[in-house]
TIFITI-855996 format. One record per residue (C-alpha): residue number from 1; chain; y, x, z. Coordinates in Angstrom, 2 decimals. Layout:
<r resi="NUM" chain="A" c2="Y" c1="X" c3="Z"/>
...
//
This chain:
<r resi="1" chain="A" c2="-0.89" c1="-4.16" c3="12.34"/>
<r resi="2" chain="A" c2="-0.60" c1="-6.36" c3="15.21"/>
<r resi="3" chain="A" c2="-2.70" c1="-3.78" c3="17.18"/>
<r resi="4" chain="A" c2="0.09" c1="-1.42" c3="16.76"/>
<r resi="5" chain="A" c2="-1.22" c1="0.79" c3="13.96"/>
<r resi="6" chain="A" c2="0.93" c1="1.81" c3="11.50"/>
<r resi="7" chain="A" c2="-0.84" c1="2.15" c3="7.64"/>
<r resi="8" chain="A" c2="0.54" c1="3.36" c3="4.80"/>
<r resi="9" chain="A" c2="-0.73" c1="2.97" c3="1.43"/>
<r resi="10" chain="A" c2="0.06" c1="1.42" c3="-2.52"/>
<r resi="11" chain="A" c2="0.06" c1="-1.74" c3="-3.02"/>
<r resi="12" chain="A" c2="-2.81" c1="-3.12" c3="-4.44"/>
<r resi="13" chain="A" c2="-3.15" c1="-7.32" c3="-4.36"/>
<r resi="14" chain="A" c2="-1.55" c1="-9.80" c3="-2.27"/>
<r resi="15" chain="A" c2="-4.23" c1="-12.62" c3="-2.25"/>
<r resi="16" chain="A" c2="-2.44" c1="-16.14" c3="-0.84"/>
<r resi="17" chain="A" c2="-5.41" c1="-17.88" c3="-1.17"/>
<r resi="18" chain="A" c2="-7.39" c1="-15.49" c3="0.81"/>
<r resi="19" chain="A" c2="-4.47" c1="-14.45" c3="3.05"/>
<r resi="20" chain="A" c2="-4.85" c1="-10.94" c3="2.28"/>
<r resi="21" chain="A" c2="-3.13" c1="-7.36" c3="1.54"/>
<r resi="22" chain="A" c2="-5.31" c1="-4.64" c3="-0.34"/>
<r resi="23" chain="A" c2="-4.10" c1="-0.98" c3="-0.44"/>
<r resi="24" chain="A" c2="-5.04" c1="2.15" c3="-2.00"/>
<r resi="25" chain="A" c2="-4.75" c1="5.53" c3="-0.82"/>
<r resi="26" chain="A" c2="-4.45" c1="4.52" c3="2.72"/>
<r resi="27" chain="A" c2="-3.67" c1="6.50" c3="5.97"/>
<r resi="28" chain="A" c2="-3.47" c1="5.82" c3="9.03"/>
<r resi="29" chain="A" c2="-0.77" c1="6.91" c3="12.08"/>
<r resi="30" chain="A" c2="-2.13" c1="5.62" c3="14.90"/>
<r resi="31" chain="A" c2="-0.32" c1="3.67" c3="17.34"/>
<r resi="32" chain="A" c2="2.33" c1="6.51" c3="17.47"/>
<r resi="33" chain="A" c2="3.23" c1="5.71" c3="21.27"/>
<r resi="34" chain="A" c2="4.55" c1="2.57" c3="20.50"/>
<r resi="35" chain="A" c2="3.74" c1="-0.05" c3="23.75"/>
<r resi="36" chain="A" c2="0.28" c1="-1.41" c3="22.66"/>
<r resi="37" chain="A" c2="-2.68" c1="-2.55" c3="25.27"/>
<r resi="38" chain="A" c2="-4.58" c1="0.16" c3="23.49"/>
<r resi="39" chain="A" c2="-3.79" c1="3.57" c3="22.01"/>
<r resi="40" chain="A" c2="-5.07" c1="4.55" c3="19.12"/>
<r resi="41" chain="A" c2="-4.62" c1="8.65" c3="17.32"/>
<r resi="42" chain="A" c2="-3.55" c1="8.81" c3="13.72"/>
<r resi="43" chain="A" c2="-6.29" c1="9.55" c3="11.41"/>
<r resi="44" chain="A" c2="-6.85" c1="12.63" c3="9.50"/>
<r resi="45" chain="A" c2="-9.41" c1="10.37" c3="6.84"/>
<r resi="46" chain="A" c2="-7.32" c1="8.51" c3="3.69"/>
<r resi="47" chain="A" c2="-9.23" c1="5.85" c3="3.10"/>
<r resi="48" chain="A" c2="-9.85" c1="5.07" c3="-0.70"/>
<r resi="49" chain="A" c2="-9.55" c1="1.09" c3="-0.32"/>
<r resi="50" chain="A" c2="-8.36" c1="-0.98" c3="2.23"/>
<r resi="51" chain="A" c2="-8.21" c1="-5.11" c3="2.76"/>
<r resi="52" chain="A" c2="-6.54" c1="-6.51" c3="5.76"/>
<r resi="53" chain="A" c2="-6.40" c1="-9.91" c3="7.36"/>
<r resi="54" chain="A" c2="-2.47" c1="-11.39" c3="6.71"/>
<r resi="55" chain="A" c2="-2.70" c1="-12.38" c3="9.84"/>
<r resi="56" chain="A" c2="-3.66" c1="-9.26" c3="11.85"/>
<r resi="57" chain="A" c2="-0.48" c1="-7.64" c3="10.04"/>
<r resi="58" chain="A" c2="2.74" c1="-7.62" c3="12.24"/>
<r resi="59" chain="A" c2="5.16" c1="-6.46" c3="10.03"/>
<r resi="60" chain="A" c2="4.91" c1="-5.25" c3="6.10"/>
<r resi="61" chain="A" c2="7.46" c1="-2.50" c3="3.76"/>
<r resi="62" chain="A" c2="7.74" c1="-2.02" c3="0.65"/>
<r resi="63" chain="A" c2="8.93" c1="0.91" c3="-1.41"/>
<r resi="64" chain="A" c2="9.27" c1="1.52" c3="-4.96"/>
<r resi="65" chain="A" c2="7.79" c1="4.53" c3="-6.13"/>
<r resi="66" chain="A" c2="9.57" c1="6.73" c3="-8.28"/>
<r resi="67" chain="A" c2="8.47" c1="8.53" c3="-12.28"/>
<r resi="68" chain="A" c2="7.89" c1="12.72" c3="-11.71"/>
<r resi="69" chain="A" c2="11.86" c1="13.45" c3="-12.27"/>
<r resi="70" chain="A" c2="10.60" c1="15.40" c3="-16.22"/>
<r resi="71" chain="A" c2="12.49" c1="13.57" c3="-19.05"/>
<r resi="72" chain="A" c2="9.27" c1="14.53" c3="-21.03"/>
<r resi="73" chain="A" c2="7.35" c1="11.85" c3="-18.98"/>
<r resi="74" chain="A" c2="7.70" c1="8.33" c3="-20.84"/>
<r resi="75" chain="A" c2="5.22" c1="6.76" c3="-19.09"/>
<r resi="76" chain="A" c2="3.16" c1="7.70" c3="-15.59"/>
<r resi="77" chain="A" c2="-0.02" c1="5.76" c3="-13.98"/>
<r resi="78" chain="A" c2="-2.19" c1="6.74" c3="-11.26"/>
<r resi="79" chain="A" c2="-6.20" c1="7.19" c3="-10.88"/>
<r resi="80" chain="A" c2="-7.94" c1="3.91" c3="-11.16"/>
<r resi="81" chain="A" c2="-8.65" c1="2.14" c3="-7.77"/>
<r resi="82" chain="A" c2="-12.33" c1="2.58" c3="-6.26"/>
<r resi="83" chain="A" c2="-13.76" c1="-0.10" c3="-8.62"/>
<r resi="84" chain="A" c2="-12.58" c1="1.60" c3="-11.59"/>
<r resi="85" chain="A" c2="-10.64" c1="-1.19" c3="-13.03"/>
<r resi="86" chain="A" c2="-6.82" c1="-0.36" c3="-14.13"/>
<r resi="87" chain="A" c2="-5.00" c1="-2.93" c3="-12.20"/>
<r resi="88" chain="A" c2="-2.00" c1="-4.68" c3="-14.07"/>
<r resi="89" chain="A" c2="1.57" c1="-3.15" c3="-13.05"/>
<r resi="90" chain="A" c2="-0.42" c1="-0.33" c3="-11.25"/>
<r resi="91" chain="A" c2="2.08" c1="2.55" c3="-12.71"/>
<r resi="92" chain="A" c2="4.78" c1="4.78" c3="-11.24"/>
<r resi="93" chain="A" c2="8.20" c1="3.51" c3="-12.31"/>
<r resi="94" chain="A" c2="8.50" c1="0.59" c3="-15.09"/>
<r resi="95" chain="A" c2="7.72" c1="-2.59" c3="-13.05"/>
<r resi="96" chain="A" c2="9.48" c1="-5.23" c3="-14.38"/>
<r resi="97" chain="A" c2="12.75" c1="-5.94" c3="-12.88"/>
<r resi="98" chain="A" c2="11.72" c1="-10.11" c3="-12.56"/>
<r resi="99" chain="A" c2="8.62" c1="-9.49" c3="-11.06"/>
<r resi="100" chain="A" c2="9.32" c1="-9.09" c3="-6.81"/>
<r resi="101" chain="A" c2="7.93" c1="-5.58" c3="-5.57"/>
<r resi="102" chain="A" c2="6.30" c1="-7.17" c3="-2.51"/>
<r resi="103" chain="A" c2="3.73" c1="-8.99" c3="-4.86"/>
<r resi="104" chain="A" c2="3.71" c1="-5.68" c3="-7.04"/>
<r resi="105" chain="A" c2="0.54" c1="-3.88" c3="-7.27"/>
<r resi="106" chain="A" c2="1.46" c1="0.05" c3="-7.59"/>
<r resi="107" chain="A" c2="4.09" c1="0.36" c3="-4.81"/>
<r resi="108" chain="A" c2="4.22" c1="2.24" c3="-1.53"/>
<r resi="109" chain="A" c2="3.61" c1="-0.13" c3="1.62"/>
<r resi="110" chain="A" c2="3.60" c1="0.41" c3="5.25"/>
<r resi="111" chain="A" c2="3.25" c1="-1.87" c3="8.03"/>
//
């Protein structure tokens, strides 16, 4: 964030309209001694749900997860998110390869 907080979390919605980035699963490392007017301790809490301004985030990455490595596993999704809705593409593995993984829901993001 542009406070110097690092998150990390799965993707969940990028909302142009709104200017927003949701994530699931979501923990927090603090300002981890980077030069910030304020310094702030990682967190020991992972936070179900998160939504954060666009513009209050400095920087965003995104990773791909990867399907548990059993070739018995087809197919792999996580827990629904805190609404209890499945959200489309949120699975481990199979997004489609035409579809951009920073406007994927279900991937790992940190900024």
């Amino acid at each position: 964030s542009k406070a110097g907080i690092r998150y990390l979390g799965t993707l969940v919605d990028i909302n142009a309209s709104e200017s927003t980035v949701a994530l699931k699963n979501v923990m927090s490392f603090g300002t981890e001694n980077r030069p910030c007017a304020t310094q702030y301790p990682p967190s020991k809490t992972t936070y179900n749900y998160v939504k954060f301004r666009g513009t209050d985030i400095a920087d965003l990455h995104v990773f791909e997860q990867s399907q548990p490595q059993d070739p018995a596993i087809i197919e792999a999704t996580q827990g629904p998110p805190p609404n209890g809705h499945m959200i489309p593409g949120d699975q481990i593995g199979g997004t489609p390869s035409e579809v951009s993984p920073a406007a994927t829901p279900g991937f790992n993001t940190t900024f």
